[in-house]
Structures are given as C-alpha cells and as structure tokens.
C-alpha positions as CSV (number, residue, x, y, z in Angstrom):
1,X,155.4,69.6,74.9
2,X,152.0,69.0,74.0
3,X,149.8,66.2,76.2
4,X,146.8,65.8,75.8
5,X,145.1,62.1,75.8
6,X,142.2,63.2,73.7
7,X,141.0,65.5,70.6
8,X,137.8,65.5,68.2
9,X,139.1,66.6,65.0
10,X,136.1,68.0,62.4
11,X,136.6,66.7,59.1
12,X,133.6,67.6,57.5
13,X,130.3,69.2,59.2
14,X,127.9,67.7,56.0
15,X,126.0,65.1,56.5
16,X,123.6,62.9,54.8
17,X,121.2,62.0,57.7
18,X,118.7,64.7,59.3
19,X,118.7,62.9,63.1
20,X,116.5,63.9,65.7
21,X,118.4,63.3,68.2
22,X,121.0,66.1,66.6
23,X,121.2,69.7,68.1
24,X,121.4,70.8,64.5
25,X,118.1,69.3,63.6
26,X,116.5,69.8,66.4
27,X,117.3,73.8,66.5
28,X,117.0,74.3,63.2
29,X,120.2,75.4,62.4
30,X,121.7,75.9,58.8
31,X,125.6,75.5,58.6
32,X,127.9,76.4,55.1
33,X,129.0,73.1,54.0
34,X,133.0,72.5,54.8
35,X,135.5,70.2,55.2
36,X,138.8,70.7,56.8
37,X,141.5,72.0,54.8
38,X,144.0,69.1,53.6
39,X,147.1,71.1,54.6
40,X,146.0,71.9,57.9
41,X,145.8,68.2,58.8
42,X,149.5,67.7,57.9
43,X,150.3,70.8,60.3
44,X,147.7,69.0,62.9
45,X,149.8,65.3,62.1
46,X,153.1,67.1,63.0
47,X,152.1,68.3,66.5
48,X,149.8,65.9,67.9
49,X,151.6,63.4,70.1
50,X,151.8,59.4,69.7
51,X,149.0,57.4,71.6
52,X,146.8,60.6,71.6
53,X,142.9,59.2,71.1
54,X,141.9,61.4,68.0
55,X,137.9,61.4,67.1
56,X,137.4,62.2,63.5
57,X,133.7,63.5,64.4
58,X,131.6,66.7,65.7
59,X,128.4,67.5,64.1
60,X,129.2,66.1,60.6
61,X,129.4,62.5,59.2
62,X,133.2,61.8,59.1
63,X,133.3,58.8,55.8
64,X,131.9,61.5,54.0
65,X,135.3,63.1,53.9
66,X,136.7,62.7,50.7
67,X,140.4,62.5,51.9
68,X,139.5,59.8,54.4
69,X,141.6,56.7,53.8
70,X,144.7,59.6,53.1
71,X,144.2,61.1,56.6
72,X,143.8,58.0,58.8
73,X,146.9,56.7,57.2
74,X,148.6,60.4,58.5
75,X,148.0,59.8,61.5
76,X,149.1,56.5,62.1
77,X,151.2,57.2,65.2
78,X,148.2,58.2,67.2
79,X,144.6,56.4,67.6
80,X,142.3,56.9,65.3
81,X,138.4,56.6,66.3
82,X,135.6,57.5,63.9
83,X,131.7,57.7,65.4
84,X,129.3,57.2,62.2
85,X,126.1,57.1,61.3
86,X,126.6,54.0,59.5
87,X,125.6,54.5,55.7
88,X,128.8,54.8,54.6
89,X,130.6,51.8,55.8
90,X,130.4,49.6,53.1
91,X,130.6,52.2,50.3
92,X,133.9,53.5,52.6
93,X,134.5,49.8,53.2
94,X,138.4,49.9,51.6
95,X,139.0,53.5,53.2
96,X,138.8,52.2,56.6
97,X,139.1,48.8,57.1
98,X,143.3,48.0,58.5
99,X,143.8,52.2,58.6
100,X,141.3,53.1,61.6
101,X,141.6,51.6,64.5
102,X,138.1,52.1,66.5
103,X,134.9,52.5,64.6
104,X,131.6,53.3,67.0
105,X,128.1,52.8,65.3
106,X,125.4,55.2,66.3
107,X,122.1,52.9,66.4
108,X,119.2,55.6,68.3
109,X,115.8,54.8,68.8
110,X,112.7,56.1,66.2
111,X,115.3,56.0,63.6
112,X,113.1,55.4,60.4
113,X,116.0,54.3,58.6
114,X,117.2,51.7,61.5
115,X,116.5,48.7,59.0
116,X,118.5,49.9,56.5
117,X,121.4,50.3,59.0
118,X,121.2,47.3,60.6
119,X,121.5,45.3,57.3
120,X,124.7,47.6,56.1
121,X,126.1,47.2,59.6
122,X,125.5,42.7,58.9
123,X,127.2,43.3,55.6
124,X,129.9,45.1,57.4
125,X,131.4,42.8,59.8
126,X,130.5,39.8,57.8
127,X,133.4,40.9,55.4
128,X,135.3,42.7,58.3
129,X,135.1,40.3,60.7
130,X,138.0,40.3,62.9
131,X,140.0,43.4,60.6
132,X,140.6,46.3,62.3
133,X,138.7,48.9,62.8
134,X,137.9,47.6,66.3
135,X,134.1,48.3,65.8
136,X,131.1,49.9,68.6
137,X,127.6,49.3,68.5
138,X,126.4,52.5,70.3
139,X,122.5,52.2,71.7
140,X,120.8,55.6,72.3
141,X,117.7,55.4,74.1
142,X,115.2,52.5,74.1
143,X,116.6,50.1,71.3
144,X,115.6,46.2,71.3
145,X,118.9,45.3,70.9
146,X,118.0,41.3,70.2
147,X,118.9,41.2,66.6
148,X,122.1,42.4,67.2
149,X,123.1,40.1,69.2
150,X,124.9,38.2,66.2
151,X,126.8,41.1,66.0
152,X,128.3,40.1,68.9
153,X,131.1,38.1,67.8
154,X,132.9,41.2,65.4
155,X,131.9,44.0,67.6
156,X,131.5,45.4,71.4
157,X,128.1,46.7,72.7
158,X,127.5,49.9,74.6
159,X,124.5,52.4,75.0
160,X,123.8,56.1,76.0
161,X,120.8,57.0,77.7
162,X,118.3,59.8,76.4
163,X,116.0,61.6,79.1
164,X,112.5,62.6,77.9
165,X,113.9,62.9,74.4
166,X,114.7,66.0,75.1
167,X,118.1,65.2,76.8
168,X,117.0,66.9,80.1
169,X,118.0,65.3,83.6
170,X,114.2,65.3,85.9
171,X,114.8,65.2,89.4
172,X,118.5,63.9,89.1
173,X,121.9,64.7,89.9
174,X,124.2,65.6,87.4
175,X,126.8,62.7,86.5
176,X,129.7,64.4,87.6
177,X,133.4,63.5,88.1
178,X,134.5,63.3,91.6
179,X,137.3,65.8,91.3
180,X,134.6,68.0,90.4
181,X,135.8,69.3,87.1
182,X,134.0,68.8,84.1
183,X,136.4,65.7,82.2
184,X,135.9,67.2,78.8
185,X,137.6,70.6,79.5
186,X,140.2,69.1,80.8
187,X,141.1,66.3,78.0
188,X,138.4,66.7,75.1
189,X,139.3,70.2,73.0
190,X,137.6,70.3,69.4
191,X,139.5,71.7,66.1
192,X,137.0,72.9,64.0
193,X,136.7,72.4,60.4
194,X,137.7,75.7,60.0
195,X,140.4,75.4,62.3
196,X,139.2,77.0,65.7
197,X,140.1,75.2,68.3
198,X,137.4,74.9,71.5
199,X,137.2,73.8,75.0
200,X,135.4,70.6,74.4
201,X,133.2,69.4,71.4
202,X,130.1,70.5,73.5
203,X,127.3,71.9,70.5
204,X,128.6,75.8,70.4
205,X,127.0,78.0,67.3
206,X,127.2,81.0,68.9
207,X,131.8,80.1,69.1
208,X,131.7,81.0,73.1
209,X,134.3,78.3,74.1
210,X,136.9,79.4,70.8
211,X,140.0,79.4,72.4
212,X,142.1,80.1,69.5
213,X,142.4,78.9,65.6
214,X,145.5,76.6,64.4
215,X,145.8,78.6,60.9
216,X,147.0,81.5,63.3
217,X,148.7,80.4,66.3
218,X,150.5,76.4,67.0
219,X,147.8,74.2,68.9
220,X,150.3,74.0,71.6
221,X,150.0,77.8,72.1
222,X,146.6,78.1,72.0
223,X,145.6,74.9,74.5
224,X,148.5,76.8,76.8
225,X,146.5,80.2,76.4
226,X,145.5,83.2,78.9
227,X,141.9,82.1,78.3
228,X,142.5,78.9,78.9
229,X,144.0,79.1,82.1
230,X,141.9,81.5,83.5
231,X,138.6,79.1,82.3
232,X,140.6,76.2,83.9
233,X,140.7,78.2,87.2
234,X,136.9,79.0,87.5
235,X,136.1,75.3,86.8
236,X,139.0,74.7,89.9
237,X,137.6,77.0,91.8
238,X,133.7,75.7,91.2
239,X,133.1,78.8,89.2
240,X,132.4,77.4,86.1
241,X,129.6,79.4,85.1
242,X,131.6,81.9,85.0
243,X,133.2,80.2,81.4
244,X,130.7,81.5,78.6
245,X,130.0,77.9,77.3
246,X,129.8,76.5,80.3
247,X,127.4,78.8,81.9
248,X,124.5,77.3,81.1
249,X,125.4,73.5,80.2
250,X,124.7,70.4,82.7
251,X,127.5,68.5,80.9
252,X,130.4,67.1,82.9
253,X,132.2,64.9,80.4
254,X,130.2,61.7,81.9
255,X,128.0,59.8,80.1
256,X,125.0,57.7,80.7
C-alpha cells in the first residue's frame, strides 16, 4: 500500500511571470515547454491514496494548465492545493472555485507587477468570498502587508523569509527537524511533468534526485526502490551528503 501524506505533482513547467526570486530566472536556465500528459494523471488518480495533500506546483504556474478544472475534479478523493502566482485567478475563476480545496498566493517583495496582483487577488475573494478554495496569502521577504489586511476576512496570512535575496543563511543554523532528517525526503516526492518522480521538489536541472519515472514502473515501486532506501539510510545515518542532491543543499524541509 502506498502512504505517503504529501506529493507536488508538475502540471505544467510554463509560466507567464519571469520572478526573481525563481531559480530559473535567477540561473538563467531555458526549459522545453510541457505539460503533463492527460493519461498519466488518470494512472496517477488511481494510485494515490485518499487524504493525500497533492500540490499541483514545481517551477511552472499551475492555472495555466489547460486541463485544470478536469484534473482537480480527478482527484477529488485526495486534497488538492495549488501555489500561484496569482494572474490567473480570475481568468481561471470557474476552473477552481468549489473543485480545489487550498489555494496559496505568492505575494514577494520588488515585485513590479505587485499592484496588478493585489487588485486581481481583491477581485478574487470579493466574488469568492467564503467558496472553497480555502485561500493563502504567502509574504516573501519584506512586504507591507497593510493593505491586505481586508483580505483578512476570505483568506489566511502567512510569510517566508528571504536571506540577503540570495536565499543564503549568514551566521545561522540551519532550520532543521529534530529527528534530524530532512522532512521533505521523507513525505514531499515530486512527479515531474514528464513523469520522473524525485526525492523532493528541491530545484534539480541536472535530475540527481530521479528516483524512477511512472510511465515505466507503478509510483509505488519506484518510492519503494533500491535507491530509495539506500538514500533513506545515509540521511538516517547523518550521511546525507552522501545522496547526490542532497550533497550540497542546506534545505531540511523547514521553512522560515
């Protein structure tokens, strides 16, 4: 039986923002547009477990998927969660709104385009109001946060903190879970748009943490893998530099 609480399903890697705050911008880096495979989300809908926390996101914005309101109706027997950039939600406004249960709003600071968003967000939950999606406004960085506070009454607040824009720790401890094994290895795999699945949805061009890929093998076999289990034991055993993604990342699964 498969159990896992968590997964971050790729739908799409497009997008129609250029963030700064994104690995992809920020390296440079040039993907092949993609979007997952219809069929291989029915094979996905068949094997995941009910309750199972499913994030419709990696590096791509998610409403941009064109099978959206389709797919979040699929999964209906798990939790559906979808973190956006926001220019979508009123245009996608009948796609989501009572067929996704949890919608989180990126809102970072030095956004140019944060007046824009802020006015689609109003628009938003003035005709959502208390509808599902459940919705998150997520604060990166140093955001005044005093016009939102409206916002309050259809939607939750949270924020993420950035270090020297540049995401780097100075002179601090990691945040690190106190049984010492990084959270999103154990309970936060990625399938790819292309249907690899990795260790965690950590930013990976080069493919070091592919476990496996669901057009080939059941997800099930592939999260019960060799390579897993032997990555699972360096990160028991503190070794977890010894697991090619996680050789040089600070991450532990805890955020800020």
């Amino acid at each position: 039986m498969l159990n896992i609480p968590y997964i971050n399903i790729e739908l799409t890697n497009k997008c129609n923002k250029t963030c700064w705050i994104c690995h992809r911008t920020r390296e440079g880096l040039q993907v092949k547009p993609q979007e997952m495979d219809y069929q291989l989300l029915v094979k996905l809908s068949k094997e995941l477990p009910e309750q199972t926390v499913i994030y419709f996101h990696y590096y791509g914005e998610p409403l941009l998927y064109p099978h959206l309101k389709q797919a979040l109706k699929m999964f209906d027997r798990q939790i559906t969660s979808i973190l956006t950039n926001g220019k979508l939600i009123v245009e996608r406004y009948d796609d989501i709104v009572d067929n996704l249960d949890t919608l989180c709003i990126s809102i970072f600071e030095d956004d140019p385009e944060q007046g824009e968003q802020f006015e689609l967000i109003r628009e938003f939950l003035q005709k959502k109001r208390h509808k599902k999606p459940h919705t998150v406004l997520k604060f990166i960085g140093e955001v005044d946060r005093t016009k939102y506070v409206p916002f309050a009454k259809y939607a939750v607040f949270t924020r993420r903190t950035l270090f020297q824009k540049r995401f780097e720790k100075v002179d601090t401890l990691p945040l690190t879970p106190e049984y010492g094994i990084c959270s999103d290895f154990l309970f936060k795999p990625l399938i790819n748009v292309n249907g690899d699945v990795s260790i965690c949805c950590c930013f990976d061009p080069k493919r070091l943490g592919v476990l496996g890929n669901i057009t080939e093998q059941s997800l099930f076999a592939i999260l019960n893998s060799d390579k897993r289990k032997e990555w699972l034991e360096y990160h028991l055993n503190g070794e977890r530099d010894k697991v090619p993604l996680c050789k040089t990342c600070q991450f532990w699964g805890i955020t800020s």
